[in-house]
N, C-alpha and C positions, 0 to 999 in steps of 0.2 A: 154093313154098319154105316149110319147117318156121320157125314164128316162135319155138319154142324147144322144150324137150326135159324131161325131166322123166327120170331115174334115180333108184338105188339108191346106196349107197353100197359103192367098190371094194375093201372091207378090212374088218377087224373090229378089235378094240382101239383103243386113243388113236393120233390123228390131230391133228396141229397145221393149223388151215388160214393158205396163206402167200397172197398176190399175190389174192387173190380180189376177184373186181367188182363185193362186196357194198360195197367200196370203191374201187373206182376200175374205169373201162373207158376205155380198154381198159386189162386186169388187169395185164397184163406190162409197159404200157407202148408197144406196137405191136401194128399191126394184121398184120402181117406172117404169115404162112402160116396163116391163120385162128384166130388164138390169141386175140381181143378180149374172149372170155370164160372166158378159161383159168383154171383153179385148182389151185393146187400145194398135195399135203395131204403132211405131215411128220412122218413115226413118231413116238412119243414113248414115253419109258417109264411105270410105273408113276406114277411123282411129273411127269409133266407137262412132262421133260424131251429134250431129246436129247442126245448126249453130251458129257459136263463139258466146260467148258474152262478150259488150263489154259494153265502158259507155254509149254506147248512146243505146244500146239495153236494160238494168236495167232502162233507163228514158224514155222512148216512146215506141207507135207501132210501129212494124214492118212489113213490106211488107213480104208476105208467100212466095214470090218469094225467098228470100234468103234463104230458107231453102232447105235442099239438094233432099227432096225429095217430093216437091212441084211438082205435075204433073207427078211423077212415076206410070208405070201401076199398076193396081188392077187387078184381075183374080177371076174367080171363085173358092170357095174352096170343093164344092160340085154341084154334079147334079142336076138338079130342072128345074121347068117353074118358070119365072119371073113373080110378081106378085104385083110387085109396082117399077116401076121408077123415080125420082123423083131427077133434078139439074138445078133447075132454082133459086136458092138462090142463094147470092154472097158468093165469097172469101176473109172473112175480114179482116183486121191487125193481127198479130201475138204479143203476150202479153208475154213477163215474165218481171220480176225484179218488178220494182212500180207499171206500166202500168198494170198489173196482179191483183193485189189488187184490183181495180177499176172494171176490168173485172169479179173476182169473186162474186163480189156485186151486178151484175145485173142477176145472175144465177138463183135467186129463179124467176125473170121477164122471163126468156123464160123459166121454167118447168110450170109456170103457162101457157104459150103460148100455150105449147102442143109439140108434136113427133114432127113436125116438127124444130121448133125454137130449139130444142135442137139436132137432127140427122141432122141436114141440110140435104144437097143431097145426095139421099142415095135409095138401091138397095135393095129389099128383094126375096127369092130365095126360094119356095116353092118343098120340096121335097118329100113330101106326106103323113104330119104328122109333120117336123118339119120344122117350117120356119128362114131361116139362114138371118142378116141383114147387110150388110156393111153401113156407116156412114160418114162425114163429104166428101165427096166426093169433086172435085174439079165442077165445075158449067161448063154445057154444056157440060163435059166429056162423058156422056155415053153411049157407045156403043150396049146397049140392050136395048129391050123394052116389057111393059106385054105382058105376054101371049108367049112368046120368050123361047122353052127348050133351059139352056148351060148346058156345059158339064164340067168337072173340067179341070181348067186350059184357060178356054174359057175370054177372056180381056173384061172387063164390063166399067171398068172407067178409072179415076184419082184419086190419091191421093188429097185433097185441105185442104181445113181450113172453111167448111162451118159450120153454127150449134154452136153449142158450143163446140170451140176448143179454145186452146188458142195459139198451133201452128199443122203445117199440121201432119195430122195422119191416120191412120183407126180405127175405132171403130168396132166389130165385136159382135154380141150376137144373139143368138136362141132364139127362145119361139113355145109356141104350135098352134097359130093363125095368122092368118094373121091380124086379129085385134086388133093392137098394144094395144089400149085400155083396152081390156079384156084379154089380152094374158099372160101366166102363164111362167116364165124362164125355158132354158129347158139346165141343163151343155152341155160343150161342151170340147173336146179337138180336138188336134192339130197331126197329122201322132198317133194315141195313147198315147200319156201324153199332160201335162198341163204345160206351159211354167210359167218359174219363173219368178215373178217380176225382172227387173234389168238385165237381161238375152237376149243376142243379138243373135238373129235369121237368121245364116247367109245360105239362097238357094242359089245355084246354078244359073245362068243365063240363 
């Protein structure tokens, strides 16, 4: 069994990192479908942000469209044959302020669902031993398909808000199987360390 994994990073421009297990493991809060070192990185714009909030964003959903990095490419962060593609779920409202609270209360309803309901559309990338997972993808985005070797650096999707999101993101985590269900978390960092929660990730273009 891999005792951990070492990638690239899945995107270019500012990246907010969210849940990461530079502070806390497990990251999400559960171990549940091998997610113990999961890490959610969060578009941002130019100034560090993602989209304003306002009163009417604290009292309703919002369209993902308004977020800056709704439909931004995704990339591979490691080489591998694809080994599950998967983006025919939608893109749903975007939740913070009230409208969040509501959203949070239906969470235990899609972990009961299953991998799906909770990764939405989403990529996994078999490297021969450990298999790497991107998340929430945007719907009809994706540019690969199984059975497909990429190469790091090679464009797979979109950014969306599929799954359980509450607005557009990536979600990233390893484990040892391709069988989400039985699959065991497998650490991961990032070019050699482990990005801080709160911590903005800014590639190159």
């Amino acid at each position: 069994m891999a005792t951990s994994i070492d990638l690239g990073y899945p995107f270019t421009g500012k990246w907010l990192v969210q849940n990461s297990p530079a502070n806390r493991v497990p990251s999400h809060g559960t171990t549940l479908l091998a997610t113990s070192y999961a890490i959610d990185f969060v578009p941002v714009n130019d100034a560090r942000r993602t989209a304003p909030i306002t009163v009417g964003s604290l009292m309703r959903p919002e369209p993902p469209e308004r977020f800056p990095g709704f439909g931004r490419c995704l990339l591979a962060p490691v080489e591998g044959i694809v080994v599950a593609a998967h983006d025919i779920e939608p893109d749903h409202p975007a939740y913070r302020g009230l409208p969040s609270v509501g959203y949070a209360l239906t969470q235990h309803r899609r972990a009961q669902a299953g991998w799906v309901a909770l990764a939405g559309n989403h990529v996994f990338i078999d490297t021969g031993g450990v298999v790497v997972a991107l998340c929430h993808l945007q719907r009809g985005s994706l540019e690969v398909q199984a059975g497909q070797r990429v190469q790091v650096g090679t464009q797979l999707a979109r950014c969306g808000n599929s799954g359980n999101s509450t607005e557009p993101h990536v979600h990233v985590q390893a484990f040892d199987s391709p069988d989400i269900d039985g699959a065991n978390a497998v650490p991961l960092t990032f070019k050699g360390s482990l990005p801080n929660n709160g911590e903005v990730i800014d590639i190159a273009e």
